[in-house]
C-alpha positions in Angstrom: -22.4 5.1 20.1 -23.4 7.4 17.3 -26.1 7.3 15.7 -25.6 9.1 12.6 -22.6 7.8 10.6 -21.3 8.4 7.0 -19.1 5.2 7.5 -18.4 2.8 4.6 -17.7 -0.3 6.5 -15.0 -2.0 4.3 -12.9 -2.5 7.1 -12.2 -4.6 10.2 -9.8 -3.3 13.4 -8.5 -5.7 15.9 -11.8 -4.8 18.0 -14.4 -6.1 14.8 -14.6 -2.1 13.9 -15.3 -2.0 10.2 -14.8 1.5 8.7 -14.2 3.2 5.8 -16.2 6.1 5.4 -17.4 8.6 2.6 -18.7 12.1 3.4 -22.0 13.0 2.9 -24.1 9.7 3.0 -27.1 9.8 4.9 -28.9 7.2 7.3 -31.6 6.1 6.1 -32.5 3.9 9.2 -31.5 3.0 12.4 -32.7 -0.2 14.0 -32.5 -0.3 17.7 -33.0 -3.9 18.0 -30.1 -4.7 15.7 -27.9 -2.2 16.2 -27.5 -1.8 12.2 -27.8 1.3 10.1 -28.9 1.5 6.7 -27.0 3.4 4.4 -27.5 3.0 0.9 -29.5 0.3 0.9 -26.5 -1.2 2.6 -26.7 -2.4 6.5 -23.6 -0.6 8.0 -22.1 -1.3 12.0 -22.8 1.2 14.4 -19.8 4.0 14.1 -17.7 4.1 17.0 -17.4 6.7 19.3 -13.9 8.2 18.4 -15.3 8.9 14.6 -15.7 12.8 13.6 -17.0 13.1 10.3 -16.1 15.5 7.5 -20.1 17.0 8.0 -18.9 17.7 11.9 -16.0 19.9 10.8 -16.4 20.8 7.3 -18.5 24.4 8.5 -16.5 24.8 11.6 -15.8 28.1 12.5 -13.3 29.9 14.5 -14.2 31.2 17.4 -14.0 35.3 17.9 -13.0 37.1 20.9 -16.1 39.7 21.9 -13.1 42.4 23.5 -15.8 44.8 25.5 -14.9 48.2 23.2 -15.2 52.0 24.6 -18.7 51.9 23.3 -19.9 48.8 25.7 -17.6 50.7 28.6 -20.0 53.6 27.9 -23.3 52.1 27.9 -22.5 50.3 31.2 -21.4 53.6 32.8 -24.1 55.5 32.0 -27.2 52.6 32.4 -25.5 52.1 36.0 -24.7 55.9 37.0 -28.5 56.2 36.1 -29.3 53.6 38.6 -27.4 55.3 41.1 -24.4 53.0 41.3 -21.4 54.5 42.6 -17.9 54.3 40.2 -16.2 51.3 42.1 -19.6 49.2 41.5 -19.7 50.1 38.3 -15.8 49.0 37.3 -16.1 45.5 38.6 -19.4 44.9 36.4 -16.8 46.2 33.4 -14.4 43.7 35.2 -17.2 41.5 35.1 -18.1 41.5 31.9 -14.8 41.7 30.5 -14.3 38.1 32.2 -17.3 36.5 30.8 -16.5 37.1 27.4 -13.3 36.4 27.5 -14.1 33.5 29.6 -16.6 32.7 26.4 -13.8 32.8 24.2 -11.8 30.8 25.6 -14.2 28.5 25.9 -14.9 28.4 22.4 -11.4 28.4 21.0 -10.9 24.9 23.6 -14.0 23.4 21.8 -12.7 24.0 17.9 -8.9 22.9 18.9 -10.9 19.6 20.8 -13.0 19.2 17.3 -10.0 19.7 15.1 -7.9 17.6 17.2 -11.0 14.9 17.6 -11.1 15.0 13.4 -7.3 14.8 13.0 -7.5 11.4 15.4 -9.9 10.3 13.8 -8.7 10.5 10.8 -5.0 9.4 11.6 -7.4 5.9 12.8 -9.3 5.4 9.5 -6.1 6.0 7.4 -3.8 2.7 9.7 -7.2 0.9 8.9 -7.4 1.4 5.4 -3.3 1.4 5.3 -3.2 -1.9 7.4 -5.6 -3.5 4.6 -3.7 -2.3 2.0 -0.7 -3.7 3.4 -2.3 -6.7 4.0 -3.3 -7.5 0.3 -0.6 -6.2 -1.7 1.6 -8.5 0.9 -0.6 -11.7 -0.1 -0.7 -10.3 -3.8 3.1 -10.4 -3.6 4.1 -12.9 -1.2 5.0 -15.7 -3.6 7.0 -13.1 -6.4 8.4 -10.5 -4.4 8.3 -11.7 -1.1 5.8 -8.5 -0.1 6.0 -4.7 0.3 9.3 -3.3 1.3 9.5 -0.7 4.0 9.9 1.9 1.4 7.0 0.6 -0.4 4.9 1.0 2.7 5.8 4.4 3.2 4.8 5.6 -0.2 1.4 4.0 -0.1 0.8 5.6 3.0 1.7 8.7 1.4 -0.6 8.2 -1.0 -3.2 7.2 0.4 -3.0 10.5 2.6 -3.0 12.5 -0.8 -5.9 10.7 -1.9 -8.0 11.3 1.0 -7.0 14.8 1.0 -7.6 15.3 -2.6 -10.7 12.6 -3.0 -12.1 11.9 -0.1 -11.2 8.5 -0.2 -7.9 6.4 0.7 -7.7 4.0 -2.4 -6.2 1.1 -3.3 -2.6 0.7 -4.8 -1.1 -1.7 -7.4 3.0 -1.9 -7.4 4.2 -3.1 -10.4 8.1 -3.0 -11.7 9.5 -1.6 -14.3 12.8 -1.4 -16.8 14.8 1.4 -17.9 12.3 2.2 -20.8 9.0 1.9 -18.5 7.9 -1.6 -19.6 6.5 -3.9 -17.0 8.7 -6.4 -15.6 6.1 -9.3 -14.6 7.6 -10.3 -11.6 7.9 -14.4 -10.6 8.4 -15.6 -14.4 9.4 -19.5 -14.1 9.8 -20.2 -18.1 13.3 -19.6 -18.4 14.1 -22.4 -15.9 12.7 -24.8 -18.4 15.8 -24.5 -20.7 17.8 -26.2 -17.7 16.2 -29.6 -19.3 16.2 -28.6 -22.8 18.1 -31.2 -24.7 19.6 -28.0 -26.7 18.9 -24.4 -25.9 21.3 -21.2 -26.9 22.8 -19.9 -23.3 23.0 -16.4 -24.8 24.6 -15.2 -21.5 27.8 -17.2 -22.1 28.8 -14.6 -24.8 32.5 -13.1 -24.8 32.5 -16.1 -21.9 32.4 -19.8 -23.6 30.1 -22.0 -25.4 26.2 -20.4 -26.2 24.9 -23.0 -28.3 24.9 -26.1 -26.6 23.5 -29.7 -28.6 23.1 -31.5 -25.8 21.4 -31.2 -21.9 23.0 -28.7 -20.0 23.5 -31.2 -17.0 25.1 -33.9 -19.4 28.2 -31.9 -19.9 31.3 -33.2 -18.5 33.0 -29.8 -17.1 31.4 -29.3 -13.7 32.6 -25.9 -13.8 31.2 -24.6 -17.2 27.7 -25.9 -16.0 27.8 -23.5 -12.7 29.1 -21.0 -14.5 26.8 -21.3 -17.3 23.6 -21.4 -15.2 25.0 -18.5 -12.9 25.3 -16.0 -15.8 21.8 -17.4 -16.6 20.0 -17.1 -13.0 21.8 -14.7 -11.2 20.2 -11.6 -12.0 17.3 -13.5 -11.0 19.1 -14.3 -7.3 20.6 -17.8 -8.2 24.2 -19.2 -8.4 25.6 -22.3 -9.0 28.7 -23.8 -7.8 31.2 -27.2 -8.5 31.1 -28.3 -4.8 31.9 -32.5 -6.1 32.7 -34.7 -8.7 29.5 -34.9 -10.5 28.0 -32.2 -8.1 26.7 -28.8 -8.0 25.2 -26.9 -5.5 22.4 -24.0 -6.4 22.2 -21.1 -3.9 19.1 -18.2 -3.5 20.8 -15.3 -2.4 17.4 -14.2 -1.5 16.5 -16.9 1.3 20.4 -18.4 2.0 18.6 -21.6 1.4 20.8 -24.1 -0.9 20.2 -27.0 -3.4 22.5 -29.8 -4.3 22.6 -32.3 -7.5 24.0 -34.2 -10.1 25.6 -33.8 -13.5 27.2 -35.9 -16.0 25.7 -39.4 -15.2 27.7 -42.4 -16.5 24.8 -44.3 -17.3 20.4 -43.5 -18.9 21.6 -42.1 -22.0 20.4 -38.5 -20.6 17.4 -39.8 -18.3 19.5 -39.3 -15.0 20.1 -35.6 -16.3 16.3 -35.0 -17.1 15.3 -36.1 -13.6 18.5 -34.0 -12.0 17.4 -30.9 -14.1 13.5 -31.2 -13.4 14.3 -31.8 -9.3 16.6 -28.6 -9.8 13.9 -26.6 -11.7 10.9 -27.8 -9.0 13.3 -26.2 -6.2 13.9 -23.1 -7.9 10.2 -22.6 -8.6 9.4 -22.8 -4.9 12.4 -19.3 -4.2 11.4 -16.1 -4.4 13.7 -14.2 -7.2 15.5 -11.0 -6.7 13.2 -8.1 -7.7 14.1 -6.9 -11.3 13.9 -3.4 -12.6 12.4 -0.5 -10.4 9.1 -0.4 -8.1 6.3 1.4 -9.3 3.8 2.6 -7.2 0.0 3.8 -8.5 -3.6 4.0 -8.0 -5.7 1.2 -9.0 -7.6 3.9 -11.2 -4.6 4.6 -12.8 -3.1 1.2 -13.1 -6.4 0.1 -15.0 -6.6 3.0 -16.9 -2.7 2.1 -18.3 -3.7 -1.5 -18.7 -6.7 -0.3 -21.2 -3.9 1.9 -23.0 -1.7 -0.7 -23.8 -4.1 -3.1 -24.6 -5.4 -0.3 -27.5 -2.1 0.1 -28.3 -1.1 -3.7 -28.7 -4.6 -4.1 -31.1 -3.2 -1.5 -32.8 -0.4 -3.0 -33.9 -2.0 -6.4 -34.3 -3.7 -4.6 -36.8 -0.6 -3.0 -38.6 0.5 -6.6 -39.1 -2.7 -7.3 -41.3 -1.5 -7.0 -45.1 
C-alpha cells in the first residue's frame, strides 16, 4: 500500500475503498499500528495500490531518444583507433552503443505510456466512485417525485463531473431540477391540487371550451359518471392520471407511470355527501402514494451553481416584497 496519499476519503467501493482525492495535500502522519494517515487533521484509509496522483504525473516528462550523432561516431573512432583497435571492433562498439540508447529510450517511452496509462485508470476508478455516489443520492433525493435519474440524466452528470475534474480538480456534486418554458422551477411531487377532489366547490378550470368549470357541489357527488372522469382527467393527466366510467357509480383512476389502477365510488344515494368525502379522500391517499409524470424539462447543474441561483432569487423575491411596501 502507499504510503503517501492525497486521498479525500468521501467514498466507499464495494471492497470498503473510500476515495476522493484532492491534489496537493500532504501526510502529516502515518501510523503503522493503525494503518491510518493524517491529512489535515483528518485520519484518512490507506490509498490503494492502483491510485496515481496528480503530484506523480503533473511534471512528467517525455522521454528523448539520445540518436548517437557524427560527433559521438567520431569520438569513438578516434579514442579506440588510439588504443589500437582495429575498424571491425570499433563498429560493433558504435553498434553497441547505438543499442543502449536506443534500448534506453525505449525503455523510458514504456515507463511514461505505463504512468499515463496508470493515471488515466486511475482516474477512470475515482470518477465510477464519485459517479456511483452521485447516482446513488440524487436516485434517493428523487425516488419518491421522479422516480430517480434517467439514463440521459446519468450520462450528463457523468459528463460533468469529468469537466469538473478536469477544470477543478474535483468531481462535484449535481442538483437536477425541472424547468418550464420561461426557466421557472417546476417543484416536482406537488400533492395540493389533489385536495380539490374533496372540495365541496372548487373551479375545474381545465373543463374550459369542454363543460361545467364552476362546480357547487363535491366533485364525486355528481350524477354523470362520465363528466367526473373526464373532469378529473383534464385535471390529472398532465400529471400521469386518468379516470374512467368503468360502473354504475364507479370509476376507475389509472397512473400511466406505474400501470397500477384505482377503483371507487361516486354519486352515493345516501350521507348527504359523507360517502363522497370518504371516496375522494381514499382516492386522494392512493394518488399521493404514484409517482407523477415529470413536468417541464430536466435541468442539470453544480451544487455551486444551484445555491448560487437559489440566493438570486431569494434577493430577487425580497426585492419585490419590498416593492409592495406603500
Amino acid at each position: 500500500m502507499k504510503k503517501s496519499s492525497p486521498l479525500k476519503h468521501d467514498q466507499t467501493n464495494a471492497s470498503g475503498v473510500r476515495v476522493m482525492h484532492r491534489h496537493g495535500d500532504d501526510v502529516e502522519s502515518y501510523d503503522e499500528s493503525t494503518g491510518t494517515y493524517t491529512v489535515n487533521d483528518a485520519a484518512q484509509d490507506e490509498a490503494p495500490d492502483w491510485l496515481v496522483t496528480y503530484d506523480e504525473v503533473k511534471n512528467l516528462k517525455s522521454p528523448s531518444h539520445n540518436k548517437v550523432d557524427k560527433e559521438d561516431i567520431k569520438r569513438i573512432y578516434l579514442k579506440l583507433k588510439s588504443e589500437g583497435h582495429s575498424l571491425e571492433t570499433i563498429q560493433k562498439v558504435i553498434n553497441g552503443v547505438k543499442k543502449k540508447r536506443y534500448n534506453e529510450y525505449s525503455a523510458g517511452v514504456k515507463k511514461y505510456n505505463s504512468i499515463l496509462a496508470g493515471y488515466g485508470e486511475s482516474e477512470e476508478k475515482l470518477l465510477n466512485l464519485a459517479y456511483d455516489k452521485e447516482i446513488k443520492r440524487q436516485d434517493e433525493k428523487l425516488f419518491s417525485t421522479t422516480g430517480g435519474t434517467t439514463e440521459a440524466q446519468k450520462k450528463i452528470i457523468k459528463e460533468e463531473m469529468k469537466k469538473s475534474r478536469a477544470e477543478t480538480g474535483e468531481f462535484g456534486t449535481y442538483e437536477v431540477t425541472y424547468e418550464d418554458k420561461d426557466g421557472n422551477t417546476i417543484e416536482q411531487g406537488d400533492t395540493s391540487s389533489y385536495e380539490k377532489i374533496i372540495k365541496t366547490s372548487h373551479v375545474w378550470d381545465k373543463n374550459q371550451g369542454y363543460n361545467t368549470t364552476s362546480l357547487s357541489d363535491q366533485i364525486l357527488d355528481y350524477g354523470d359518471d362520465d363528466f367526473v372522469a373526464n373532469t378529473l382527467t383534464r385535471e390529472y393527466k398532465h400529471l400521469g392520471f386518468t379516470f374512467k366510467d368503468t360502473g354504475a357509480n364507479t370509476l376507475t383512476a389509472t397512473n400511466s407511470t406505474t400501470g397500477e389502477t384505482f377503483e371507487f365510488y361516486t354519486n352515493q344515494s345516501v350521507g348527504s355527501g359523507e360517502k363522497e368525502k370518504i371516496q375522494a379522500q381514499r382516492l386522494i391517499d392512493w394518488m399521493s402514494g404514484q409517482p407523477q409524470e415529470i413536468q417541464g424539462t430536466a435541468k442539470i447543474q453544480s451544487t455551486g451553481e444551484f445555491e448560487k441561483r437559489q440566493k438570486i432569487d431569494q434577493k430577487l423575491e425580497e426585492l419585490e416584497t419590498l416593492g409592495d411596501v406603500d
